[in-house]
ChimeraX commands (.cxc) that place a marker at each C-alpha (Angstrom):
marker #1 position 108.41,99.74,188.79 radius 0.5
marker #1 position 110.36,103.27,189.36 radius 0.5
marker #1 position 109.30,106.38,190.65 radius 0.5
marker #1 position 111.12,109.40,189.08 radius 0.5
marker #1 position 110.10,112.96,189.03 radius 0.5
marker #1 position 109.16,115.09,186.63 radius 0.5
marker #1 position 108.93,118.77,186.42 radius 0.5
marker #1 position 106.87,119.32,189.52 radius 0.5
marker #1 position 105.35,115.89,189.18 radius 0.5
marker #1 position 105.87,112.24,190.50 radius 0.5
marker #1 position 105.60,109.80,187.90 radius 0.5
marker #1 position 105.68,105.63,188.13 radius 0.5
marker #1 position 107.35,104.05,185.33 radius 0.5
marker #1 position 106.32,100.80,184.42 radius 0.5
marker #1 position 109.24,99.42,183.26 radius 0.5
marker #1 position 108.87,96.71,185.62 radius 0.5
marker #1 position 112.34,95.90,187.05 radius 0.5
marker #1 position 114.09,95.44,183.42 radius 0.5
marker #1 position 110.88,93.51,181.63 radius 0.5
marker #1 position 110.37,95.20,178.47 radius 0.5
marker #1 position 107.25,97.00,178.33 radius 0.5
marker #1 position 105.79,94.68,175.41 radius 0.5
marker #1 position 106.02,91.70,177.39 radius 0.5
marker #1 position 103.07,90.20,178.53 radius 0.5
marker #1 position 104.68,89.92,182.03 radius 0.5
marker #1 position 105.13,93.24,182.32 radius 0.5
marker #1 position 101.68,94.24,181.13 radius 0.5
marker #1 position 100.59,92.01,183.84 radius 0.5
marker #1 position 102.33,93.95,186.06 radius 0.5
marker #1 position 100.98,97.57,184.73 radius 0.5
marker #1 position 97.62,96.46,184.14 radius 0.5
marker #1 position 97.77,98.77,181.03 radius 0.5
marker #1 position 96.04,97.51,177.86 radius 0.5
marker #1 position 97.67,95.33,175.43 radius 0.5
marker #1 position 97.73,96.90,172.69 radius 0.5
marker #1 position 100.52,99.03,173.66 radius 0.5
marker #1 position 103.13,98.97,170.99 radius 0.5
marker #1 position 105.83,97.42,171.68 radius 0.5
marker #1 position 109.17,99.07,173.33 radius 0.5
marker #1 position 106.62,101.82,173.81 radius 0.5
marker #1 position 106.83,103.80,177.77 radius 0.5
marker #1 position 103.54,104.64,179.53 radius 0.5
marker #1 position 103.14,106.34,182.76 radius 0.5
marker #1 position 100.11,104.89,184.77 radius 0.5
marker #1 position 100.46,106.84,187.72 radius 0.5
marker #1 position 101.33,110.36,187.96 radius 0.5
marker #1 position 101.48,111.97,191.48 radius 0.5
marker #1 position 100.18,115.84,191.20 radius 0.5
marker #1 position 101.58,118.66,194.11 radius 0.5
marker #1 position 100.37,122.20,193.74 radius 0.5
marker #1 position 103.00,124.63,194.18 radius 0.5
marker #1 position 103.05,125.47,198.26 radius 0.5
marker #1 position 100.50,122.78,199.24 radius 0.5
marker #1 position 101.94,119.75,201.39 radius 0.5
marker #1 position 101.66,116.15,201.61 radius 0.5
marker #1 position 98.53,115.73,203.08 radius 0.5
marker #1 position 96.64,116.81,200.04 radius 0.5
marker #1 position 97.49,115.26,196.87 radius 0.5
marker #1 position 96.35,114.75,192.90 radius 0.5
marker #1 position 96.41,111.67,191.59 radius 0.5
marker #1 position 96.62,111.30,187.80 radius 0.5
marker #1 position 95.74,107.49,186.83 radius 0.5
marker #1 position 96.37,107.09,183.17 radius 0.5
marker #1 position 94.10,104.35,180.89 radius 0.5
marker #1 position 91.55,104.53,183.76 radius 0.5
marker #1 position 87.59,105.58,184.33 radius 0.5
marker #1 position 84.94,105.70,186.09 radius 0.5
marker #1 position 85.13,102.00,186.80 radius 0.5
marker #1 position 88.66,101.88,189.06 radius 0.5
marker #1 position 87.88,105.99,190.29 radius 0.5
marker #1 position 84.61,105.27,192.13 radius 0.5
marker #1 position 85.39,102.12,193.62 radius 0.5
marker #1 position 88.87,103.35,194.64 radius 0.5
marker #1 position 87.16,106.51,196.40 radius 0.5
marker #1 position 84.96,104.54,198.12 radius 0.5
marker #1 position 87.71,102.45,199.56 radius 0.5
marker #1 position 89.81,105.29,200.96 radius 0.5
marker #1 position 86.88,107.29,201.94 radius 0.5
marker #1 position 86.63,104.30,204.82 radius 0.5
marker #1 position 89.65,105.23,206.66 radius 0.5
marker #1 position 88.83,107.57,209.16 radius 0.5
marker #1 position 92.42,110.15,208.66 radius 0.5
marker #1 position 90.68,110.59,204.95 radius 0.5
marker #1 position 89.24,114.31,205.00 radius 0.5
marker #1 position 88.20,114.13,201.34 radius 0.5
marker #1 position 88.84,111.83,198.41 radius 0.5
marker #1 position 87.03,112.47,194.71 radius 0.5
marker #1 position 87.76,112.29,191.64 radius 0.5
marker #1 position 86.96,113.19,188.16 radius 0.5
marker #1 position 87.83,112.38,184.39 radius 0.5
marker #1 position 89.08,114.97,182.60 radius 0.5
marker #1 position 86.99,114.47,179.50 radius 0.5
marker #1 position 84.60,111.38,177.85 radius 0.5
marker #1 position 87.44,111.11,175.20 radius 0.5
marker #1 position 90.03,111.05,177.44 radius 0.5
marker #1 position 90.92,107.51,179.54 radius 0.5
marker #1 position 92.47,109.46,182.77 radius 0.5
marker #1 position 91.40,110.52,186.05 radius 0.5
marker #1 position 91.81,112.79,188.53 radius 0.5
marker #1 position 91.94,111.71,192.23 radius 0.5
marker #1 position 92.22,114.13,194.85 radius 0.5
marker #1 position 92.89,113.02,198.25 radius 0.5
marker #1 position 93.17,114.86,201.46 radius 0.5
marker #1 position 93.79,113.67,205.18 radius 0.5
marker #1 position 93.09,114.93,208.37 radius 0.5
marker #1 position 96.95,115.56,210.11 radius 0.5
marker #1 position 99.57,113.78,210.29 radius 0.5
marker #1 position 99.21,111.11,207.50 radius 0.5
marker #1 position 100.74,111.73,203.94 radius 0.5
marker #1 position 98.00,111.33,201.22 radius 0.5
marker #1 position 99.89,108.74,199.65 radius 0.5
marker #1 position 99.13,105.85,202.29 radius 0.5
marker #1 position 95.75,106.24,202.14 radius 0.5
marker #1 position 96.04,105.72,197.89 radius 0.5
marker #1 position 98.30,102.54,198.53 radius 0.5
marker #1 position 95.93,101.10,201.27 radius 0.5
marker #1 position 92.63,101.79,199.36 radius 0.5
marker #1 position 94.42,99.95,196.14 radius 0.5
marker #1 position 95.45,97.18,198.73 radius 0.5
marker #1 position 92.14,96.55,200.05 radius 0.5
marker #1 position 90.08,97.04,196.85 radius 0.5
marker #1 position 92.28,93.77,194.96 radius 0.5
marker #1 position 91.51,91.95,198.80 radius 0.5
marker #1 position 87.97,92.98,197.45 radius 0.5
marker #1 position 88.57,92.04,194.22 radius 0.5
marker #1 position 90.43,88.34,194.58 radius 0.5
marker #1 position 87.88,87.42,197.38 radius 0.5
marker #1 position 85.01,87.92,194.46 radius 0.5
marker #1 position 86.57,86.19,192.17 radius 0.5
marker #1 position 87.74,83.54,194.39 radius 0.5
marker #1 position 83.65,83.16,195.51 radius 0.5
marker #1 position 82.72,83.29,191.78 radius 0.5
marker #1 position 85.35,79.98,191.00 radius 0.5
marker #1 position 84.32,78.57,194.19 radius 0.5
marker #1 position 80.51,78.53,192.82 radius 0.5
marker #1 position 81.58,77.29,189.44 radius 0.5
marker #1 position 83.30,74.60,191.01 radius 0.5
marker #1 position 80.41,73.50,192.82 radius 0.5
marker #1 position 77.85,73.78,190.16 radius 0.5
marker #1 position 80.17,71.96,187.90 radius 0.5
marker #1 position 80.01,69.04,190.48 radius 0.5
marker #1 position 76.38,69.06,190.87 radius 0.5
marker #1 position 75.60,69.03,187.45 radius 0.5
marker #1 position 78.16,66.04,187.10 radius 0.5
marker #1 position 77.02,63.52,189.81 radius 0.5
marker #1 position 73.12,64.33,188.18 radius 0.5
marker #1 position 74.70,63.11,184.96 radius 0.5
marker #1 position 75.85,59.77,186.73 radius 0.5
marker #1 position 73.32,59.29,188.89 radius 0.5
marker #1 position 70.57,59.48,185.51 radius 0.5
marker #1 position 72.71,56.46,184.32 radius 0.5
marker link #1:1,2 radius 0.2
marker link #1:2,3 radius 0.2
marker link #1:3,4 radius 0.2
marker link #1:4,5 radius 0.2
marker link #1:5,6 radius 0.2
marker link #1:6,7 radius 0.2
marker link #1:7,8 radius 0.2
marker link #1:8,9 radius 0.2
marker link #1:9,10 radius 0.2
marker link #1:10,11 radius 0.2
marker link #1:11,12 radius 0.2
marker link #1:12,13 radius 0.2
marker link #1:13,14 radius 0.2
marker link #1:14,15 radius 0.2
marker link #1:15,16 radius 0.2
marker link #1:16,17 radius 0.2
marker link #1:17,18 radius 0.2
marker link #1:18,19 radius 0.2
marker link #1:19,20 radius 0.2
marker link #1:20,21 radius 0.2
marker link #1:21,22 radius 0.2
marker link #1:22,23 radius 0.2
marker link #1:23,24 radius 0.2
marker link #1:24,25 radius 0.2
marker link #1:25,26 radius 0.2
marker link #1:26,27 radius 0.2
marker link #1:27,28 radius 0.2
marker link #1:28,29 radius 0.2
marker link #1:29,30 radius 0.2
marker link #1:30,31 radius 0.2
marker link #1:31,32 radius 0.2
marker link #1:32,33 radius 0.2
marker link #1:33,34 radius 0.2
marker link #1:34,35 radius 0.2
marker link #1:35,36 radius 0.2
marker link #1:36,37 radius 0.2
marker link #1:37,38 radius 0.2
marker link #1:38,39 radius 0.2
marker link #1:39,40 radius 0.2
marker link #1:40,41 radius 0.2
marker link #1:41,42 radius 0.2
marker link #1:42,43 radius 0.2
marker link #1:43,44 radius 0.2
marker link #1:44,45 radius 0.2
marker link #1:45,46 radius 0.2
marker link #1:46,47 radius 0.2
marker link #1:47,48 radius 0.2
marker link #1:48,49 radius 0.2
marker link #1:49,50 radius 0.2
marker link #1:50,51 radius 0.2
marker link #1:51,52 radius 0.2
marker link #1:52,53 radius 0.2
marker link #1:53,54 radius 0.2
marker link #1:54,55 radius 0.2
marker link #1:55,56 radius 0.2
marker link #1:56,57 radius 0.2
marker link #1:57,58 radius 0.2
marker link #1:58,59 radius 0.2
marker link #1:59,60 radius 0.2
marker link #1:60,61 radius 0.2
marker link #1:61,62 radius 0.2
marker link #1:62,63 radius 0.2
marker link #1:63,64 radius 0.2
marker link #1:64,65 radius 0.2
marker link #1:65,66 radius 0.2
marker link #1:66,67 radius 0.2
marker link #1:67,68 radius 0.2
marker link #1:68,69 radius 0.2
marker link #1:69,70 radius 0.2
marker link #1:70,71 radius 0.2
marker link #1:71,72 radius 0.2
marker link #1:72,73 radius 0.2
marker link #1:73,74 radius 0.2
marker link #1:74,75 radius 0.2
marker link #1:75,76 radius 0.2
marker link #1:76,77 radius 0.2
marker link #1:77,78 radius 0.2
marker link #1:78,79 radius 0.2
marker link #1:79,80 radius 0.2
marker link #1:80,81 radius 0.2
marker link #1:81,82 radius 0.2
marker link #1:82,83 radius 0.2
marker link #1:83,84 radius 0.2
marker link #1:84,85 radius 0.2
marker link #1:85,86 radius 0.2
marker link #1:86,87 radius 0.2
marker link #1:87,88 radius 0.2
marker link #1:88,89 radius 0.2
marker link #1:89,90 radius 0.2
marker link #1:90,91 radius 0.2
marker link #1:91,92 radius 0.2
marker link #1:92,93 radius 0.2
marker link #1:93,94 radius 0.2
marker link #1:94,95 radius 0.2
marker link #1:95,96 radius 0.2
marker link #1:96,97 radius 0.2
marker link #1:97,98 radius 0.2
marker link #1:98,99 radius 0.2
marker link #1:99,100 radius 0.2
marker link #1:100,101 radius 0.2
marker link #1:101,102 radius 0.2
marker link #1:102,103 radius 0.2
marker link #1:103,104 radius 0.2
marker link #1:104,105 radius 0.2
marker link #1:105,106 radius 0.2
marker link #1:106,107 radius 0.2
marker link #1:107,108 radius 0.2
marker link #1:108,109 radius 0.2
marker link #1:109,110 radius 0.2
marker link #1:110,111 radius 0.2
marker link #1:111,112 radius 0.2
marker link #1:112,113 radius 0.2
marker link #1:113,114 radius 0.2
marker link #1:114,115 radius 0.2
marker link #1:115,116 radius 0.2
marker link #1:116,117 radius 0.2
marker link #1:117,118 radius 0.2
marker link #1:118,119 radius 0.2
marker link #1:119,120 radius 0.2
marker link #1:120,121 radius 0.2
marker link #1:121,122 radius 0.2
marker link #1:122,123 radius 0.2
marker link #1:123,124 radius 0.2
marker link #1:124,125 radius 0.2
marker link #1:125,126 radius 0.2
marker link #1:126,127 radius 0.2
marker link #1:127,128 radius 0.2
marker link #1:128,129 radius 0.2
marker link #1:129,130 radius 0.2
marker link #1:130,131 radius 0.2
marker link #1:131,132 radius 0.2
marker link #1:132,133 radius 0.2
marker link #1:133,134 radius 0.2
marker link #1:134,135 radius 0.2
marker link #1:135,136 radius 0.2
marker link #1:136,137 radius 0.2
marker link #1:137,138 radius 0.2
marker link #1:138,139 radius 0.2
marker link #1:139,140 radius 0.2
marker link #1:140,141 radius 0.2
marker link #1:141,142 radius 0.2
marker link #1:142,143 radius 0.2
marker link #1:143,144 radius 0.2
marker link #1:144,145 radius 0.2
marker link #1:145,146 radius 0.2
marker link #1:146,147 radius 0.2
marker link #1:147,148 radius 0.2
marker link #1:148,149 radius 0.2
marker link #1:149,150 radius 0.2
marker link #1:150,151 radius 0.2
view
C-alpha cells in the first residue's frame, strides 16, 4: 500500500507492495469487493484537507463503504479523549462512500486517531469472531460425546 497525493488530496493506493490488484491476495489486503476487474486501480482511502485548515481536522473519504464500517468506526475514535468531534455521512443511497470528519483537541494530528480507531475496531472484530469459533467448537463437542454416549 502507497500513499501519493493528489491535487489537494491524499490518496492510498492499493496496489499492495507489487500484488496485482486482481489477485485475491491483494483483495485481501484492500478489503475491496471482488468483483473488481482485473488490472483495474481503486482508491479506498482518500484523505480530504480544506484549503487553510490544519492537521487536526481532517475528511476522510472511504470508498466501497457504508453505514456499516462509518458508525462503528466513529464510535471507536469518539473513545479517545484528544477526539473533539468525529461523524460521518454518505454522500448519497446510490453511492458506496463516506465521509468521515475528524477533529482533535491540540496537539494530535487527526490521522492517529483514524489509524487507532481502525486498530481497535479489527481487536473488536477478531475477538468476536474468535468467541463465535470458540462456541462452535464447543457445541460441536457436546453434540458429539451425546452421539457416543446414546450408543
Amino acid at each position: 500500500m502507497q500513499f501519493r497525493r493528489k491535487q489537494s488530496r491524499l490518496c492510498l493506493d492499493l496496489e499492495a507492495q507489487g500484488r496485482e490488484m486482481g489477485s485475491p491476495e491483494a483483495r485481501k489486503i484492500s478489503g475491496l469487493k471482488t468483483s473488481m476487474a482485473e488490472g483495474e486501480r481503486k482508491t479506498a482511502l482518500e484523505m480530504v484537507q480544506a484549503a487553510g485548515t490544519d492537521r487536526h481536522c481532517v475528511t476522510f473519504v472511504l470508498h466501497e463503504e457504508d453505514h456499516t464500517l462509518g458508525n462503528a468506526l466513529r464510535y471507536m475514535i469518539m473513545k479517545n479523549p484528544e477526539v473533539e468531534f468525529c461523524g460521518y455521512t454518505t454522500t448519497h443511497p446510490s453511492e458506496s462512500k463516506i465521509n468521515l470528519r475528524i477533529q482533535t483537541r491540540g496537539t494530535l494530528p487527526a490521522v492517529e486517531p483514524f489509524q487507532r480507531g481502525l486498530s481497535e475496531l479489527m481487536n473488536v472484530c477478531q475477538h468476536v469472531l474468535d468467541k463465535f469459533e470458540a462456541s462452535i467448537k464447543d457445541y460441536k463437542e457436546q453434540k458429539a460425546s451425546r452421539s457416543e454416549s446414546t450408543f
